[in-house]
N, C-alpha and C positions, 0 to 999 in steps of 0.2 A: 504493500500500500504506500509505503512512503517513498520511492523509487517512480513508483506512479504520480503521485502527486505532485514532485518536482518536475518527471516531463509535461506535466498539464500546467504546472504552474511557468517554466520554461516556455511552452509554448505562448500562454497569454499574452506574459511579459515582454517575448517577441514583436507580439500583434498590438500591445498596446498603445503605443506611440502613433500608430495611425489614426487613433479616433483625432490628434489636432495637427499631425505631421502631414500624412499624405493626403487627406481629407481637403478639400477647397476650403478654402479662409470665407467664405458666404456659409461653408456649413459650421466652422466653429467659431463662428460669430454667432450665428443663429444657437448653439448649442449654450452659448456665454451665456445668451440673453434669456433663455427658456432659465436656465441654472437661478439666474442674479431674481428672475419674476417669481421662481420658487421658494426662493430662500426668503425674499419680501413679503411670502404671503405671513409669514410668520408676523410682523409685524400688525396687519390688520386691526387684531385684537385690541392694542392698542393706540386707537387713534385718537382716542381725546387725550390720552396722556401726550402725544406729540402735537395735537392744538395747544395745550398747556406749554409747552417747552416753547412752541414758535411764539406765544404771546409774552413767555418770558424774556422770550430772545429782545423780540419788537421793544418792549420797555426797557432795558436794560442798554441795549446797543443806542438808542435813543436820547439813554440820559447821557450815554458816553460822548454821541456826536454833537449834543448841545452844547459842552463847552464850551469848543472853541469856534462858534456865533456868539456863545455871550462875552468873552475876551474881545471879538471882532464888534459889538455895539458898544461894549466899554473905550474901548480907544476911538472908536469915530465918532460915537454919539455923545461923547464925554470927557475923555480925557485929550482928546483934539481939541475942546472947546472950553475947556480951564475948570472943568469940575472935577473937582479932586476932592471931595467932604469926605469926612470919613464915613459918617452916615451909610453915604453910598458905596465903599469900601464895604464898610460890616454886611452891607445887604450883597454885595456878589459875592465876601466869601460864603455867606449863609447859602448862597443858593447853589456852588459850586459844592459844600458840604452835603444839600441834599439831593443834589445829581448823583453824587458818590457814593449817597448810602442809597438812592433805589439802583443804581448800578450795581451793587453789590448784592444786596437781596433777591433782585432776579435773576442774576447772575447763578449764585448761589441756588438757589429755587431750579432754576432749568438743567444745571449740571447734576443734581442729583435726580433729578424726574429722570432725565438723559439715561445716568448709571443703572438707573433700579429698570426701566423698561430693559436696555439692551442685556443686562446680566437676565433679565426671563428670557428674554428671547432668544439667547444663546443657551441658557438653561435645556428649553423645551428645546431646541434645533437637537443638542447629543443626548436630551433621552433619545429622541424619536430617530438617531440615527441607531446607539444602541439597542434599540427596540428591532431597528430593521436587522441590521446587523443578526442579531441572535433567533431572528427566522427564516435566514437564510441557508438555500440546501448546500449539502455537503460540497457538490461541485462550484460552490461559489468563493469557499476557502482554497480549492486547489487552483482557481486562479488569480485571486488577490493573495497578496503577504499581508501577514500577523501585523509586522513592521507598519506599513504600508496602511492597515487600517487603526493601527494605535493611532498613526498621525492625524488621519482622519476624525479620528474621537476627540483629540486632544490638541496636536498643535493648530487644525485647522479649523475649528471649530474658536480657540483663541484669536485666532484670526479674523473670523467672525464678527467677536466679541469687540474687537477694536475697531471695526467698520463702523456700528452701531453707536460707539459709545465716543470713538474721534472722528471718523469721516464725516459720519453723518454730522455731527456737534459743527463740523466747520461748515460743511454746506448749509445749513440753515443760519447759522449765526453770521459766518462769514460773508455767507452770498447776501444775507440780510444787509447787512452793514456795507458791502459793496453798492446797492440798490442808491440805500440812503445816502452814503457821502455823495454820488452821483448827482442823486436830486438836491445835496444844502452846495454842490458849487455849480449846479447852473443856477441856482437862489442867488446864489453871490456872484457869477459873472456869465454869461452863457457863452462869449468868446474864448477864455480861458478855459474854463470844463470842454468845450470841444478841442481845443488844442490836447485837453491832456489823454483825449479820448483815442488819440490817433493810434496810441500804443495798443491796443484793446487787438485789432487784427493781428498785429507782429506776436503777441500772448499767443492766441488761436492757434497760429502757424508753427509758433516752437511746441504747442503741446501734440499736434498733430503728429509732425517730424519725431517725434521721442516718444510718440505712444507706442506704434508696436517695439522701440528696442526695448523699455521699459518693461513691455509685457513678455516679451523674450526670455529676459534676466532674471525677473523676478519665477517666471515658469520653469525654468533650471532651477535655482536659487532651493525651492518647494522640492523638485524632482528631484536632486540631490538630499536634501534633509531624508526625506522618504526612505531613499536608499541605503541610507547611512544607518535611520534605524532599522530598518530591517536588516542589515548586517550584524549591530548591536545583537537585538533580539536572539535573533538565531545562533550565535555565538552564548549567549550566556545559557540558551536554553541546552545547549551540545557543549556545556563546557569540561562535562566528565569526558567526552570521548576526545576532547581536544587535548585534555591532559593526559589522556591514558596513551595518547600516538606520539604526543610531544610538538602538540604542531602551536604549541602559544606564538613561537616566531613566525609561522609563517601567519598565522591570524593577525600579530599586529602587523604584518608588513600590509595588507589586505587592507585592512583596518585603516592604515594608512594611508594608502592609497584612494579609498572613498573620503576620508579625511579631509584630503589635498584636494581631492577633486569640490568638494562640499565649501572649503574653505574659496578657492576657483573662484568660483560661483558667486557667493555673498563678495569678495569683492569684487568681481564683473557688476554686480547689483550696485553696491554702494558708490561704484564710479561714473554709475549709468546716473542713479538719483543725485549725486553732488552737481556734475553738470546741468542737469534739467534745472535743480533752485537757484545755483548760481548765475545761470544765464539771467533767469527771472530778478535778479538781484541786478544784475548790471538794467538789465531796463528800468528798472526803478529808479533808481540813481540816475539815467539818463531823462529820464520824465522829471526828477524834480528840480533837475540843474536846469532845464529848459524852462521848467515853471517860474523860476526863481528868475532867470531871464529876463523871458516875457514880461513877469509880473512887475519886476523892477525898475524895467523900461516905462512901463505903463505910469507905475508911482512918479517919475522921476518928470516924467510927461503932465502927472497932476491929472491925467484920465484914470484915475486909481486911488484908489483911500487904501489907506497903512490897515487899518485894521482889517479889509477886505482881504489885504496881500498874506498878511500873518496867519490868518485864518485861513485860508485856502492852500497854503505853503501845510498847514495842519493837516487838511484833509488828504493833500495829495499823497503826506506821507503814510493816513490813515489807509487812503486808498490801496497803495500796494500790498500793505500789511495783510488785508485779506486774502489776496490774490497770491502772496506765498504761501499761507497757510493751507490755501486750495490746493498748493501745487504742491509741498510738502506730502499733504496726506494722497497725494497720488501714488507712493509707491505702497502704500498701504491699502489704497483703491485696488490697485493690479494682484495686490498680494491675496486679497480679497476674492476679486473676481477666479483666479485660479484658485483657492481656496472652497469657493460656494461650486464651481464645473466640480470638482474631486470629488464634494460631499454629495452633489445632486447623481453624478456618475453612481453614488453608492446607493441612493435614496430610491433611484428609477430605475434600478433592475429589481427584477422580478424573481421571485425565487421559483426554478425551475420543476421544484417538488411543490405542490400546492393544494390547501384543502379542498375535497371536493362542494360544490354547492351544496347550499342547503337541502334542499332538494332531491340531490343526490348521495346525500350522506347518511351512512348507517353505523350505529356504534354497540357497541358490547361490552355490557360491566364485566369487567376484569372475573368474578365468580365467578360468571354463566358459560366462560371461556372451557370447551373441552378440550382445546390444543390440536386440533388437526391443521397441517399446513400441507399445502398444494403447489410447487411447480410446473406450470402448465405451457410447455413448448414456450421456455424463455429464453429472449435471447438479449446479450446487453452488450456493450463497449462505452467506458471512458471515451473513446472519440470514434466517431463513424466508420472511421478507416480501417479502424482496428478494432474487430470483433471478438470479446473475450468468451463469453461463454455464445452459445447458439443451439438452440431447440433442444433444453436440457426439460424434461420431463420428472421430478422427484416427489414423493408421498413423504411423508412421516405421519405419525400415530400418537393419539391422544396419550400422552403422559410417559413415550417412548423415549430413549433415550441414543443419540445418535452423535457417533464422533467420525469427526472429518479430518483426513490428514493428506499429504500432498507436498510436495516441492513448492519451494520459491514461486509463487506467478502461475498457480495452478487454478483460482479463481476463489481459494479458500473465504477469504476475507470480501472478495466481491459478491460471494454469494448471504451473506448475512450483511453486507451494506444492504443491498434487495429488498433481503426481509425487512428492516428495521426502516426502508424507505429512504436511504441517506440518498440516492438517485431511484431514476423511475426505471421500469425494466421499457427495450425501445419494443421491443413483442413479447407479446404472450401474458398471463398473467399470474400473480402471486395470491393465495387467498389462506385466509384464516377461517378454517372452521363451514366453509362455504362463501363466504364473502372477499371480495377483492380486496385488497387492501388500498388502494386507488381510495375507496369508498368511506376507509377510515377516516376522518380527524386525523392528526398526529399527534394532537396530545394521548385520542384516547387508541391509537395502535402504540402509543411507549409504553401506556399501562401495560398491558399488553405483552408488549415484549422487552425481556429488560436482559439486557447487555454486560459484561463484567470483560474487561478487557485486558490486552497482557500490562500495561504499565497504567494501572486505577488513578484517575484524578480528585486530588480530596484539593480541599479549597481552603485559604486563610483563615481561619476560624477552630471553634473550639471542635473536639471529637464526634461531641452529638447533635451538634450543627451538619456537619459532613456524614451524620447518617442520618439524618432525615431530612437534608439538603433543604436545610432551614424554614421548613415549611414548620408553620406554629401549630397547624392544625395535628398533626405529629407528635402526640404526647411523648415523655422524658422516659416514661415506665414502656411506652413500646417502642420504643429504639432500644434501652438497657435489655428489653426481653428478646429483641432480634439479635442482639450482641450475643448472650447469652446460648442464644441454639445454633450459632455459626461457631463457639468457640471463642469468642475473642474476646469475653468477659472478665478472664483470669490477667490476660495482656496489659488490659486497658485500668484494670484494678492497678496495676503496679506502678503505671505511671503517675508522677506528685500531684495531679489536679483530677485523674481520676478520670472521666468523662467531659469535665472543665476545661483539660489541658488545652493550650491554645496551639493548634500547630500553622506554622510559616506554609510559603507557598508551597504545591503539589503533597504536601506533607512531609518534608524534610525532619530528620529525625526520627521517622521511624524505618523501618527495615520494609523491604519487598513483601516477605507473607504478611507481615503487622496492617501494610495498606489494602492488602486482597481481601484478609477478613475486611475489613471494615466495609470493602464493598459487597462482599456477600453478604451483611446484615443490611447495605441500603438495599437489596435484592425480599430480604427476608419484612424490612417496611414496607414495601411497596407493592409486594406480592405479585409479581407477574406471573401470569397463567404459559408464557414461553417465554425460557432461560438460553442463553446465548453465552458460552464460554469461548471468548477469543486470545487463545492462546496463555490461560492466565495463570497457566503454572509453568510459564517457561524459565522466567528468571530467578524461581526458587531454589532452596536447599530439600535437599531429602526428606529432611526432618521437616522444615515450614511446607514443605508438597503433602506430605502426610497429614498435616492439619488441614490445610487448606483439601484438599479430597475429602475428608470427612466432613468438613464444609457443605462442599460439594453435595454429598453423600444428600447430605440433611436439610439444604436448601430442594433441589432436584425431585423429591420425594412429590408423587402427584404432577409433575411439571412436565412436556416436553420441555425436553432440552437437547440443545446440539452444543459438541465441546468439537472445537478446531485444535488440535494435538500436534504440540510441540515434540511431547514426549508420549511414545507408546504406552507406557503405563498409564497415560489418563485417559485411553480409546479401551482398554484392553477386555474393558469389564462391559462396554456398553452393547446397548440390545442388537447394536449395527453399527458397521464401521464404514463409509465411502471413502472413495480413493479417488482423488481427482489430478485429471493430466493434461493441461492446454484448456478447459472452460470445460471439462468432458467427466462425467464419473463415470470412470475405468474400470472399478470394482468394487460390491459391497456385500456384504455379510458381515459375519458373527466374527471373532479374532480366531477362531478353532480352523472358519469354512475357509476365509482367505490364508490362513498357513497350507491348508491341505490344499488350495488349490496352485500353489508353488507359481505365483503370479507376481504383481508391481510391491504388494503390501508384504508379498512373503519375503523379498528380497532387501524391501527397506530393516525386515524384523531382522533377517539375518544378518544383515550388514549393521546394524546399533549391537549386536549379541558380539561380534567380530571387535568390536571396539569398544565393548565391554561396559557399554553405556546404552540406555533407549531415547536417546539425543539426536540419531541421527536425521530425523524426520522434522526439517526446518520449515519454516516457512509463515 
């Protein structure tokens, strides 16, 4: 399985670059903009809170741009004309003081309406990608990486969060205050505001020119991070077999190497965004040395009042102030945009395994289950091309017990993905009891059929959290009682917190058999009427296989069950053995009928008896 799921995941990884590479620039513009309308629906909800934040804006930027007109009527209406009282001192600083404090209040007021909307809205955006995420079918992880969708959850979703809570914040307040200083200097001169307007095109043209490099950079920038953690990831997760090969040096050179290339990248970005501000920066500077110009000549001419000139010399510098801050948050825009294509990419597929309608759906309490399963002329392949199994016909028997064994790539494990529905069969069908399984739910076919796998995944948390996978409804006393008839009662007694004990990730600190019990009692909570052992006494000792088979013994009891056998002693006793070779069961019987029949299964037996082990049947 996992040999497979790197050439599938290889192959995507291949393919993937063309959804914005070889694809026409009309289609992943078009795909940009469906993404950026999806992600805003999130928004919707709250629109009066963003009424509220523009009205704060409105007042706030408002009390800002009044100063300096009232500076600009103070010197011509007054201090041009010998009124200098103090009187009228005390009253513009009073009134400059309360420009200041409702600036500040709404100011204040808008940025936190701002913070609290965009923290829900990116809130709800990673549940509901999590949500997706964890219903999607099995073939959807063999072509996205782990890596790949952590970022997803996490840094691009942060990404997000800064859209909402800075982008947005400057185009509303920004483009506000842009609007306005516009409308108080043609107030103040309508031949000067159009002089200053001229720049306003030359802006346009350098944003144009620098948007696709911009969106380039920052789209490597993302695509590098990605890869980076997914190298991370899968490195720390394979870090026993890295040290057991000795391969740390060649992993950091690797390591390294995405590194460099990651590092590349952010500076290709940071030199793409310095230029884009700093150009913006030189026109500013060149706009207000012309203002100053102009404006001076004008004074100097006496077609110009000083206080008109000071005040407008104010705005102009007010003026660009926005128009950087616009431009600043542009690379945060692009980081954005490629951020919201990633998340929507995840959001709008579809999970290939899917419930059936209502309609069409039929279910069975887990009790009423008598265990009969049907193979009927199935045929399936990982990819079209390549046909793994094909018009495999198999019965099993209510409460029968059936072990499968086979080589490497013999279909062992693809044939209980099938059952468990992790893919769809491409013909023929699967059925429970008389019923398709198509037909099920998936909640109510996992009742159904429950799974125990060669390397059990238990989760962050305390013991009896990970046996009744934190479901409350799950009382204390029937997980301790499922412990108890698997065995692992006496185990978990000896540990310091007992059942409390808290274990780290996948369960770290305890031993191989110590984690298989525990998943043979979340087998024993949950009660599945069909038990599926995948391989899960291969990494055992003797002694922890001996328990764990009694385990077995005791959970199995009433159950069909199929055990995929690593090792022949876990087939040897079962009511029937399959042998499978290329997608094909080759041979089945009893362990007595297959020796005497001096066939595939008698020769695997003699060859583990040769090597003085029953190990030799991998797979």
């Amino acid at each position: 399985m996992t040999d497979r799921n790197a050439e599938v995941r290889s192959d995507a990884g291949a393919q993937a670059p063309s959804r914005h590479g070889s694809g026409s620039d009309a289609g992943a513009d078009q795909s940009k903009r469906t993404s950026f309308k999806a992600m805003m629906s999130y928004a919707q909800p709250h629109k009066w809170a963003f009424a509220g934040i523009f009205f704060c804006s409105l007042l706030g930027i408002s009390a800002d741009l009044l100063q300096p007109y009232l500076v600009k009527i103070a010197i011509d209406d007054h201090l041009a004309i010998g009124q200098t009282s103090v009187g009228f001192l005390v009253q513009l600083a009073a009134i400059f003081l309360g420009l200041a404090v409702i600036s500040f209040i709404f100011t204040y007021v808008q940025n936190n309406l701002l913070q609290h909307v965009g923290q829900n809205i990116v809130s709800r955006i990673r549940k509901d990608l999590f949500k997706h995420i964890s219903k999607m079918s099995m073939s959807f992880f063999d072509r996205f990486h782990i890596g790949s969708l952590v970022t997803n959850v996490s840094s691009d979703t942060e990404t997000i969060s800064s859209f909402f809570t800075q982008v947005l914040l400057s185009l509303i307040r920004d483009g506000m205050m842009l609007v306005l200083i516009i409308v108080f200097m043609f107030q103040l001169d309508p031949v000067l505001a159009g002089y200053s307007l001229i720049v306003l095109p030359v802006i346009a043209i350098v944003a144009v020119l620098f948007r696709s490099r911009l969106r380039r950079a920052y789209q490597n920038a993302r695509t590098r991070l990605s890869r980076l953690i997914a190298f991370t990831a899968e490195n720390l997760s394979g870090m026993f077999l890295i040290q057991a090969f000795h391969q740390e040096e060649e992993q950091k050179k690797r390591f390294k190497e995405q590194n460099t290339l990651h590092l590349k990248a952010n500076i290709a970005q940071a030199r793409s965004n310095v230029i884009f501000n700093r150009t913006f920066d030189i026109l500013g500077n060149a706009a207000l040395v012309m203002m100053v110009w102009l404006g001076g000549r004008a004074v100097l001419g006496e077609s110009l009042q000083v206080g008109v000139l000071y005040a407008f010399i104010s705005y102009i510098r007010q003026f660009f102030q926005p128009i950087n801050q616009i431009t600043m948050q542009w690379n945060t825009f692009q980081s954005t945009t490629v951020s919201m294509d990633r998340i929507w990419n995840i959001l709008s597929t579809r999970p290939e395994v899917a419930d059936p309608k209502p309609g069409n759906a039929s279910t069975l309490e887990p009790r009423n289950v008598m265990g009969q399963i049907d193979f009927n002329d199935v045929s399936f392949g990982y990819r079209a091309d390549r046909p793994l199994i094909q018009h495999m016909n198999l019965h099993l028997y209510p409460g029968e017990m059936v072990g499968i064994v086979g080589t490497t790539g013999a279909g062992k494990s693809t044939l209980i993905s099938l059952l468990n529905r992790f893919y769809d069969v491409n013909q023929g069908s699967i059925e429970i009891d008389g019923i398709d399984i198509r037909h099920f739910p998936q909640a109510n076919l996992h009742r159904i059929v429950g799974l125990i796998q060669q390397e059990p995944f238990l989760f962050s948390g305390s013991i009896i959290d990970n046996v009744r996978m934190f479901r409350e409804d799950i009382t204390r006393e029937q997980a301790i009682q499922a412990c108890r008839f698997v065995g692992a009662h006496a185990m978990i007694s000896r540990l310091p917190q007992g059942y409390d004990t808290r274990l780290s990730e996948r369960g770290s600190g305890l031993s191989a058999g110590e984690r298989q019990l525990i998943s043979f009692a979340r087998i024993v909570v949950f009660q599945p009427r069909v038990l599926i052992l995948d391989e899960a006494t291969a990494n055992l000792d003797s002694h922890t296989e001996q328990l764990v088979q009694q385990a077995l013994e005791s959970v199995s009891q009433g159950r069909t069950t199929i055990v995929i056998a690593h090792r022949l002693s876990t087939v040897m006793h079962a009511d029937r053995i399959l042998v499978m070779e290329n997608g094909e069961i080759v041979e089945e019987g009893s362990h007595q009928k297959l020796i005497a029949a001096e066939g595939v299964y008698a020769d695997l037996y003699t060859h583990a008896r040769e090597a003085g082990n029953d190990s030799a049947i991998s797979g």
